[in-house]
VEXDREN-73235 format. One record per residue (C-alpha): residue in one letter; y, z, x. Coordinates in steps of 0.2 Angstrom, whole numbers, padded with zeros to 4 digits, always signed. Layout:
REM residues N
AYZX/...
END
This chain:
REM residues 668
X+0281+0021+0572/X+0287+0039+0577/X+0292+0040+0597/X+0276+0049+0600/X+0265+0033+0597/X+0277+0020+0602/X+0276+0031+0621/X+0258+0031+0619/X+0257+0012+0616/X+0268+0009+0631/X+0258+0019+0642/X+0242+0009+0638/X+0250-0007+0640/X+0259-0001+0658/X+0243+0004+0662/X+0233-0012+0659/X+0247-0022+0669/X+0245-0010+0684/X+0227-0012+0685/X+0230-0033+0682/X+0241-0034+0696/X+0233-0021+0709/X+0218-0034+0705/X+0229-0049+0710/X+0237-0042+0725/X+0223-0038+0732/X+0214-0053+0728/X+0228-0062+0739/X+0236-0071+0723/X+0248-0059+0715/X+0260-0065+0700/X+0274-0053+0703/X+0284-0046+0716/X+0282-0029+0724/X+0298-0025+0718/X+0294-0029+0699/X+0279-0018+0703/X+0286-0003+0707/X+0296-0005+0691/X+0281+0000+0681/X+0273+0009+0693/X+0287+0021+0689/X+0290+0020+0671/X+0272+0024+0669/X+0274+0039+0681/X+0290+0043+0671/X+0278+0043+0655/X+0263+0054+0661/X+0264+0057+0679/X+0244+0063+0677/X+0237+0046+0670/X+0222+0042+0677/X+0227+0026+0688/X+0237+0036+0700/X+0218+0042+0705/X+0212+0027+0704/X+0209+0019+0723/X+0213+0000+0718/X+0202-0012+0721/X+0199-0029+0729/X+0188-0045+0727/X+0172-0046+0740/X+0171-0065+0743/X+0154-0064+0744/X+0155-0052+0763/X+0144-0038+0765/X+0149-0021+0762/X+0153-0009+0775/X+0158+0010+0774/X+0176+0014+0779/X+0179+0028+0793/X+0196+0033+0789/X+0199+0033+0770/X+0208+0020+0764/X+0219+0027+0748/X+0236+0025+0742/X+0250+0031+0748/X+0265+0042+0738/X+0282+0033+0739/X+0300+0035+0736/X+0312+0021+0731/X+0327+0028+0734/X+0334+0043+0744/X+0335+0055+0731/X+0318+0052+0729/X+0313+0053+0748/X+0323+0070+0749/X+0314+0079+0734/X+0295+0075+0743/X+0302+0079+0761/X+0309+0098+0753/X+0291+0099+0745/X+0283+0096+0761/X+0296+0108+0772/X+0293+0099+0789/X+0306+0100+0803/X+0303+0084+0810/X+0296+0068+0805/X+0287+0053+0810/X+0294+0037+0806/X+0285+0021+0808/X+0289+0002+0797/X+0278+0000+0783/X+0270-0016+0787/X+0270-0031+0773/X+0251-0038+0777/X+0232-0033+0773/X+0225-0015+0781/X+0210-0016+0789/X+0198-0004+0798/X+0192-0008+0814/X+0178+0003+0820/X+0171+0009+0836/X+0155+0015+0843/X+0155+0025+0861/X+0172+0015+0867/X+0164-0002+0860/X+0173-0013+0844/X+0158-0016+0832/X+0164-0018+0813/X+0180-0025+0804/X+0182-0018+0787/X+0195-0023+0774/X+0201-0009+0762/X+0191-0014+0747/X+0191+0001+0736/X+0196+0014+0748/X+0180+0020+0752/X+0169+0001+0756/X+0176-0013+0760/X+0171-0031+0765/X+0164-0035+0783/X+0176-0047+0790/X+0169-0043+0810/X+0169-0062+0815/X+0185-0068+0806/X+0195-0051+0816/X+0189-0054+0833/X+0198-0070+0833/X+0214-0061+0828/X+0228-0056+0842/X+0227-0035+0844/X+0209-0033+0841/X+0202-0023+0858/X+0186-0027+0860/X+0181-0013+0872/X+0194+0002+0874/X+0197+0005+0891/X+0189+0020+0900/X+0179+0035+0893/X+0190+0051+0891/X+0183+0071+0887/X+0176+0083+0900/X+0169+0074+0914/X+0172+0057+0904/X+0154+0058+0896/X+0161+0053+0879/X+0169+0037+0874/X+0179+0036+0859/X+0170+0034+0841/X+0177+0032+0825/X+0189+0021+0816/X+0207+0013+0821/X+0216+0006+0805/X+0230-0006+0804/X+0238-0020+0796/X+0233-0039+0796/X+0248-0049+0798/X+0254-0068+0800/X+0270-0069+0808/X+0286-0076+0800/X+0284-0090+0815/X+0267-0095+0810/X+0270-0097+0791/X+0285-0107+0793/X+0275-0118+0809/X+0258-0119+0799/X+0259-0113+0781/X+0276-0118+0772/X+0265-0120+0756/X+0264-0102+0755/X+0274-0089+0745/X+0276-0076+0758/X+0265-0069+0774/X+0256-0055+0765/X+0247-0069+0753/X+0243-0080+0767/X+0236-0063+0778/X+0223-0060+0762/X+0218-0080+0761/X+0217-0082+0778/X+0209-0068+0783/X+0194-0069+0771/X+0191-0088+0774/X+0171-0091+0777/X+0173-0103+0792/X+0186-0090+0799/X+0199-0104+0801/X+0218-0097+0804/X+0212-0082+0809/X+0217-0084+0828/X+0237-0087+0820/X+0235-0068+0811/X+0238-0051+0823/X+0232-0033+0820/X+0244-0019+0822/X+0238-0002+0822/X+0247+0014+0817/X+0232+0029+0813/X+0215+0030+0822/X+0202+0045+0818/X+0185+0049+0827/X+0171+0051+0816/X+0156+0040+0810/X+0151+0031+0792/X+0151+0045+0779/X+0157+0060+0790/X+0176+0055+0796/X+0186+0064+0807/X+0171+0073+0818/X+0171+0075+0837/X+0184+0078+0849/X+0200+0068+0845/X+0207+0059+0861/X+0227+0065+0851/X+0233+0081+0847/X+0247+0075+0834/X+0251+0061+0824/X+0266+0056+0838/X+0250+0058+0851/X+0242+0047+0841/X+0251+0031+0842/X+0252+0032+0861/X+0235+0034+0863/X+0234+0019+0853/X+0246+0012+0864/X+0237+0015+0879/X+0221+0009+0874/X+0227-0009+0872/X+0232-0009+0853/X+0246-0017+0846/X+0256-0004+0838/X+0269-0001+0825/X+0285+0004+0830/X+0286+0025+0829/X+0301+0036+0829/X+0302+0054+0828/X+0317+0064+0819/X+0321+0079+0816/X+0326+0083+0797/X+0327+0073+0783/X+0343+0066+0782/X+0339+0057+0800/X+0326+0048+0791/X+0338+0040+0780/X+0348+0034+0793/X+0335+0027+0802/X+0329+0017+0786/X+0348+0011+0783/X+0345+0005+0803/X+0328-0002+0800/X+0336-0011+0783/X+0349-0019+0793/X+0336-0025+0805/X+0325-0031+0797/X+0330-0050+0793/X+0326-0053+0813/X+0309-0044+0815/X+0294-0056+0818/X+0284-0047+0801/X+0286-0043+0784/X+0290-0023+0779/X+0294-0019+0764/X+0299+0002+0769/X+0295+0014+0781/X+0279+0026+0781/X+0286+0044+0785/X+0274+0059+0790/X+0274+0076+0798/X+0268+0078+0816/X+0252+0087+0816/X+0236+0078+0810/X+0232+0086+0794/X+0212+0079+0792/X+0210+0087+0776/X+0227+0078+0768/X+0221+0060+0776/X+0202+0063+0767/X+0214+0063+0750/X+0213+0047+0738/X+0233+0049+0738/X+0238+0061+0754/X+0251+0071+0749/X+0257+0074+0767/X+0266+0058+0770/X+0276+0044+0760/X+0279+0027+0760/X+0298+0026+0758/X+0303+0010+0750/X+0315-0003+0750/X+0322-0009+0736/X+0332-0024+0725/X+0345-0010+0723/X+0348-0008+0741/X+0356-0019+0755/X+0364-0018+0772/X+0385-0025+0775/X+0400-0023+0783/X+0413-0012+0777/X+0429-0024+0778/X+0445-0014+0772/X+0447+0003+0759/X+0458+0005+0743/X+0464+0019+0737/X+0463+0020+0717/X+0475+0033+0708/X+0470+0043+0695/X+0483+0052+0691/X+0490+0062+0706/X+0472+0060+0716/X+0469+0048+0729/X+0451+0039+0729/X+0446+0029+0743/X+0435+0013+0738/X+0426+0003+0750/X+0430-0017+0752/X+0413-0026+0757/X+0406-0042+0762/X+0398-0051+0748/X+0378-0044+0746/X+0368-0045+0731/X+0361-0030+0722/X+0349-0030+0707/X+0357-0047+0702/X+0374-0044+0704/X+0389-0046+0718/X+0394-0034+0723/X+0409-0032+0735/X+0416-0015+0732/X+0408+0005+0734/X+0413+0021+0732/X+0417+0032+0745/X+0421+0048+0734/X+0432+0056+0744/X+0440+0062+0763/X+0425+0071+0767/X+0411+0057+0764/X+0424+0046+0776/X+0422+0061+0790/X+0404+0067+0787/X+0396+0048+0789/X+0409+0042+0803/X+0414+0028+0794/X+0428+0015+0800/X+0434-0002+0795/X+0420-0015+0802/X+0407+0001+0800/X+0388-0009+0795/X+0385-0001+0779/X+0370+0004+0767/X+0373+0002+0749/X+0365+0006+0732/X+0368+0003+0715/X+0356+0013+0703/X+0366+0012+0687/X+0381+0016+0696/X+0398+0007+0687/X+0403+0004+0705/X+0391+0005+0720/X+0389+0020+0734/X+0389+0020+0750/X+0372+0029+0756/X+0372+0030+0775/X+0380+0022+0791/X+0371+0012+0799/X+0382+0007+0815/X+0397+0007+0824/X+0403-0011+0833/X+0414-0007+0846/X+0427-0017+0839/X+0429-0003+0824/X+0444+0004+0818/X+0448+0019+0808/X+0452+0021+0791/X+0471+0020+0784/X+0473+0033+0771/X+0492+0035+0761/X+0501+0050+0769/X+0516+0051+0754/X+0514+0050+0735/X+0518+0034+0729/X+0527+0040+0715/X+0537+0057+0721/X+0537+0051+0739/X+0529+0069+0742/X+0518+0072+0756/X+0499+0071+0751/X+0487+0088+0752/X+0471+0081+0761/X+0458+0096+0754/X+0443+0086+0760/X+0435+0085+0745/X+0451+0079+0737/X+0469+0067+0742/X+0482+0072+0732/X+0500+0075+0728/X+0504+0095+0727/X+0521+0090+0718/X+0518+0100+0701/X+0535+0089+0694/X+0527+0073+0699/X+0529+0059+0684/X+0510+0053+0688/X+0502+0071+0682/X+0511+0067+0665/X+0508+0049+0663/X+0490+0055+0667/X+0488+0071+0657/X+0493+0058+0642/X+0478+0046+0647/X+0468+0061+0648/X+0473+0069+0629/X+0471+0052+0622/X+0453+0052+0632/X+0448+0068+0625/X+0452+0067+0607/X+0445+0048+0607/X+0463+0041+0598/X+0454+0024+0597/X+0467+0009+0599/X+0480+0019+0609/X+0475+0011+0626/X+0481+0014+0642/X+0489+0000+0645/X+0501+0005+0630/X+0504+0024+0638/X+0508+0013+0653/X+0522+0004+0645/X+0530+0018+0634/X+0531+0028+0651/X+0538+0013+0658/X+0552+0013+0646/X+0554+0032+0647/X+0549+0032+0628/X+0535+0046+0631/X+0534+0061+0645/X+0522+0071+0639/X+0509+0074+0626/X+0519+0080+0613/X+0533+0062+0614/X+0517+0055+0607/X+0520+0061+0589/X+0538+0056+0590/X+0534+0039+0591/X+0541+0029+0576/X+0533+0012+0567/X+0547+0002+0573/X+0547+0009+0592/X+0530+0004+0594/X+0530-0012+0586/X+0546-0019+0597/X+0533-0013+0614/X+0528-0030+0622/X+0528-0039+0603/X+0513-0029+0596/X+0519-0032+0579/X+0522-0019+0564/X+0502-0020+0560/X+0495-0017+0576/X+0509-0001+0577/X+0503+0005+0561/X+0484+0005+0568/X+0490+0014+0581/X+0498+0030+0574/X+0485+0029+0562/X+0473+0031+0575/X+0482+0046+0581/X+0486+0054+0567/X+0468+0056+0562/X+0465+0068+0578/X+0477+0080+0573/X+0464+0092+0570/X+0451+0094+0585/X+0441+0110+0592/X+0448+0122+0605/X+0439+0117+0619/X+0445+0096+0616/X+0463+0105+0616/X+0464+0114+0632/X+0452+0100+0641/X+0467+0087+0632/X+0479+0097+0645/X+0470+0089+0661/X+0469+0103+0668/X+0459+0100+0687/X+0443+0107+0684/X+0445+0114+0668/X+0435+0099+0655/X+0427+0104+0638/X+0411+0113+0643/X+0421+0126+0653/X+0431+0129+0640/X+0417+0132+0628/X+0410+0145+0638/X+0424+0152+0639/X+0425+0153+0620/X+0406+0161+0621/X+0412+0173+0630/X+0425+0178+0617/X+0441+0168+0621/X+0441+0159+0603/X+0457+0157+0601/X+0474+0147+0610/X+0481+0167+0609/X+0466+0173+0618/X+0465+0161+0631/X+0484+0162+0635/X+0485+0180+0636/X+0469+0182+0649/X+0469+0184+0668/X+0462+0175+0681/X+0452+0189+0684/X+0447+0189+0665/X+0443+0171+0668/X+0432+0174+0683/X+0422+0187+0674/X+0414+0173+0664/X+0397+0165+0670/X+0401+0150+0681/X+0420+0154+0683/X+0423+0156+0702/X+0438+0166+0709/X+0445+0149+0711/X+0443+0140+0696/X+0451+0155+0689/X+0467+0154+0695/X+0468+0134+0693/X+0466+0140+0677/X+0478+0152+0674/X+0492+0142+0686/X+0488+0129+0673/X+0489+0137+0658/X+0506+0145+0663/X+0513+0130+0669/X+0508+0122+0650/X+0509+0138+0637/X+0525+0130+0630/X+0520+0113+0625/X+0503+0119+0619/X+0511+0133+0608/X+0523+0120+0602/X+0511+0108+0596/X+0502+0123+0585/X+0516+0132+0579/X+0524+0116+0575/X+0510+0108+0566/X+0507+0096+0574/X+0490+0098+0580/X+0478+0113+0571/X+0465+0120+0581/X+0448+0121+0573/X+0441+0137+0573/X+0423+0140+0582/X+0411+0135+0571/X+0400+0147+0561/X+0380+0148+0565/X+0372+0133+0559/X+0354+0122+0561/X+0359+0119+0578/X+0366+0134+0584/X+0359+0138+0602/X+0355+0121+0606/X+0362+0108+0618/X+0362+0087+0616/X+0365+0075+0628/X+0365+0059+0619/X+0361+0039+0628/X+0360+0026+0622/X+0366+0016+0606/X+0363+0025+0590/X+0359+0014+0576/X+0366+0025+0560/X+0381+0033+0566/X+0392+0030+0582/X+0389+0041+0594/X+0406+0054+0593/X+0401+0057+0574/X+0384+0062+0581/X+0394+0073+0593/X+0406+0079+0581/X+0390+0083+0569/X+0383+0093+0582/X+0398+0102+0587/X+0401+0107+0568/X+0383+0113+0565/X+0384+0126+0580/X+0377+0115+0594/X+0384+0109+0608/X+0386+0092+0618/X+0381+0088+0637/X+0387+0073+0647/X+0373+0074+0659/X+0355+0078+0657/X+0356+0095+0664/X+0342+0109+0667/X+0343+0123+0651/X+0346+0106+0640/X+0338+0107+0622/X+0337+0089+0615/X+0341+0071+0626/X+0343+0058+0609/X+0339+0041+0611/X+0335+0025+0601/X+0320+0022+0613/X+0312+0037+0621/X+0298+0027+0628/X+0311+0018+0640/X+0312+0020+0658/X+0330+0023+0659/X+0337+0036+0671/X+0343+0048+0658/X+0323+0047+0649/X+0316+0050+0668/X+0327+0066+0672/X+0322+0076+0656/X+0305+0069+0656/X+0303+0078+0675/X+0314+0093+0669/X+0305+0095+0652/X+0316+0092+0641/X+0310+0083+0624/X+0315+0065+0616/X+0318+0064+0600/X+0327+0047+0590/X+0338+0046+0580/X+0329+0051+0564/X+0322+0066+0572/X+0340+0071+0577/X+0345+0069+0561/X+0330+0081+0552/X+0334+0093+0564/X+0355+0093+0558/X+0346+0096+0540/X+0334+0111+0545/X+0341+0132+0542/X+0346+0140+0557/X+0337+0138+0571/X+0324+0153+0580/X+0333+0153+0597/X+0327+0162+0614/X+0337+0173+0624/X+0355+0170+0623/X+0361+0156+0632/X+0343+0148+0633/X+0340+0137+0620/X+0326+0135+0606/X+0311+0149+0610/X+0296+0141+0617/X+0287+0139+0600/X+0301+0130+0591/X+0302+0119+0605/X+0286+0113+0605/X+0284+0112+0587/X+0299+0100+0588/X+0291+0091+0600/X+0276+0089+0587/X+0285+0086+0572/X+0293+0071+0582/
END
């Protein structure tokens, strides 16, 4: 089945779960948690963002009710699951400040009002009608049966129109009167949609959104609130119990407040699963929308939780200091997880955080955790130790913000770590980097070019590995001896400097080791992407290590590959994820490298090809290109591709034209 078909078949099947589990939800007897929801709510958005159950308003069993007309339309909302998320709707919007109120766990319902008076219950049905649950709601706690006074000109006009909220049972009750139940959102449907009406009087109504109008024409007549903020006072005022409401300004202080609100959450009296998040003025035309655009129901999620940050390591990596956070135990998407990253000096400053801080965490695919926001501050907090002196020189550290690290340029940890970095690069397979450790232990090696001194018997004395395991080893290395220019300088470790710099600067005409140690800095800065900066790191680098690299050349011990001449793949990119099934995937790199293509880590905008085993997934690599456009082919696609003439290519620099694309994209 080509990846085209097996992406079409998941889509129908995600489809057909959705619509099954929107029906049970709302049904009051759902099989799955929200959480597992989400989860294909999202792959079947990563898969065709435009199917028609994202229009869909779902739907909701009528128990045998009558029907009513809703006031206030009663559609889904957008959401974001994570930060990254939240921040890409909130820069589409382009508010200032934000409303932030907790997105209640229960069953919405409309209550509607005629001149001041409470005549009609609604549940949310399809959005548009809904069940008449009048008698079962006026037992419930926050159902006002008259709002207080008339308001207008001359107080002629008592309010008419809809107030909508959220049918909840609270933690207290379900524990005190239905421990048989799953949760407090199931026992809210059941109960509030029982015949006799029994149980209603344990369920409360919290409002949070309230529009004058009447059946078929909403949002007509004077409205008693200029804004959204105005809103919820007037709510407020009238009686209604409402949802708790702040207002920020910019999007980062939304996060905050949800990293708070996370860490509160275990001790409020109701179920949230999020927050609901919207500009301050009441845009009529956006709430009339099946799905408004204008405000988004910002998610918790499995991976996220809220802990204490108990003590910080600093991991070396050669001569840089990296601070990782010590936590108290949590659980995130399954795991324990006790350590986060804090990436660096200026992540410490920027979100004030101290030994004792109360933390948010996340772990989206991360190897190790992040550190997403700051909740609070205890009084009893301290600040955070950092090392002052190089552990291995004694020098004292260079704090750059961004970076911890000794300045020495003759410190023994840049070699020992230049070595992990050249064995890295040119991917010398069973040279590991607890052997480097030991050989620069002994003394034995000091820089790259000790390696190829090593001797079969001097190896297999190191820690008893045995003459066979020695003669894997140099093996190993003596199959790399001929690599590309761009794996040679990267090899060098020098900061910054990794192998898709260095192949732009072979695009731009530096081909060959001569070339590139006879430039300038300002040679180097000339190229596309190369700052004044990175420039002169280079060119430091390169003067401080022209001797060893020429010595490896010119002694042949390592050849340098020249660029590879146009091939099938010349002009395009690959980022390859995933396990490949024919070929491990450096061969499939080295392939493309030697056919003119070139190789990304990352999924990257201007990237040609992202090649996986299963582009139906909803992996995060498959999600990014999907919303950036850029096509998934298998492996046998791949490989037709690497047997094709030269490829039609667009501007320089830009990948496959437009048509070749596409036909790519069809042949696949």
């Amino acid at each position: 089945m080509s990846a085209q078909r097996r992406a079409g078949a998941r889509e129908r099947e995600l489809e057909r779960l959705i619509r099954l589990h929107q029906g049970l939800y709302y049904s009051g007897a759902p099989e799955i948690a929200d959480e597992a929801f989400d989860l294909l709510w999202d792959e079947l958005k990563d898969i065709n963002p435009d199917n028609p159950v994202f229009r869909t308003i779902n739907s909701e069993s009528t128990d045998g009710f009558a029907k009513e007309y809703h006031l206030i339309p009663m559609g889904s909302q957008e959401k974001a699951a994570n930060p990254e998320a939240f921040l890409k709707w909130a820069c589409g919007v382009g508010f200032d400040d934000f409303l932030v109120q907790h997105k209640l766990d229960g069953a919405s319902l409309e209550l509607q009002y005629e001149r001041g008076s409470f005549v009609r219950a609604v549940t949310r049905g399809d959005g548009r009608v809904g069940d008449d649950i009048t008698e079962n709601a006026r037992r419930m706690a926050g159902v006002v049966p008259r709002l207080p006074g008339d308001w207008g000109p001359g107080g002629a006009r008592p309010f008419s129109g809809g107030v909508r909220g959220e049918v909840l049972l609270p933690r207290k009750a379900l524990a005190e009167f239905y421990p048989d139940k799953a949760n407090c959102r199931n026992a809210a449907n059941g109960i509030m949609k029982r015949k006799d009406g029994a149980g209603c009087e344990h369920l409360v109504v919290v409002c949070y959104d309230a529009a004058p109008g009447t059946p078929g024409s909403p949002f007509t007549g004077d409205s008693p609130f200029d804004d959204e903020e105005g809103k919820t006072v007037w709510l407020a005022s009238c009686g209604f119990r409402t949802v708790p409401t702040e207002r920020c300004r910019g999007a980062e202080a939304v996060i905050n407040i949800r990293a708070r609100v996370m860490d509160e959450r275990p001790s409020l009296p109701y179920d949230i699963d999020g927050l609901v998040v919207k500009g301050i003025a009441i845009d009529p035309e956006d709430l009339a929308r099946s799905r408004p655009e204008k405000q988004i129901a910002f998610k918790f999620s499995l991976e996220e939780a809220v802990t204490t940050l108990r003590s910080v390591e600093w991991s070396e990596s050669g001569v840089t200091y990296t601070p990782i956070a010590i936590v108290d135990p949590v659980q995130l998407a399954g795991t324990t997880v006790q350590r986060a990253n804090l990436v660096n000096p200026n992540m410490i400053a920027s979100l004030d955080l101290r030994i004792g801080s109360r933390i948010a965490v996340t772990k989206r695919g991360e190897i190790i955790p992040k550190i997403e926001a700051l909740v609070s501050n205890p009084p009893d907090s301290t600040p955070i130790p950092r090392p002052d002196t190089c552990s291995a020189c004694g020098t004292p550290l260079s704090d750059e913000g961004t970076r911890l690290f000794c300045p020495n340029a003759a410190c023994p940890k840049i070699a020992h770590h230049r070595v992990e970095k050249w064995i890295s690069v040119l991917d010398v397979r069973d040279f590991g980097v607890g052997l480097i450790a030991r050989l620069f232990e002994t003394g034995r090696v000091r820089s790259i070019s000790d390696l190829y001194t090593l001797t079969l018997p001097e190896l297999a004395a190191v820690d008893r590995m045995g003459e066979k395991s020695a003669a894997k080893v140099l093996r190993s290395l003596a199959s790399r001896r001929e690599v590309d220019l761009a794996a040679f300088v990267a090899g060098f470790d020098i900061e910054g400097i990794g192998e898709t710099m260095v192949e732009k600067l072979v695009s731009a005409g530096y081909a060959t080791l001569d070339a590139l140690l006879e430039a300038s800095a300002e040679d180097f800065a000339a190229v596309p992407q190369f700052g004044e900066i990175l420039a002169k790191a280079l060119r430091s680098g390169l003067d401080s290590l022209s001797a060893e690299m020429r010595f490896l050349v010119d002694s042949g011990v390592m050849s340098i590959r020249p660029p590879a001449e146009p091939g099938p793949l010349s002009g395009l990119s690959f980022c390859f994820t995933g396990e490949l099934s024919g070929m491990k995937r450096p061969e499939a790199e080295a392939l493309v490298k030697r056919l003119g293509g070139t190789v990304k880590s990352a999924v990257v905008k201007g990237l040609s090809f992202l090649v996986t085993n299963d582009p139906s997934s909803g992996s995060s690599k498959n999600a990014k290109a999907r919303s950036l456009g850029i096509p998934l082919v298998d492996e046998a696609g791949f490989l037709a591709m690497t047997r094709e003439g030269p490829a039609e290519t667009g501007p320089a620099g830009t990948g496959p034209a437009p048509a070749q694309k596409k036909q790519m994209e069809l042949d696949l």
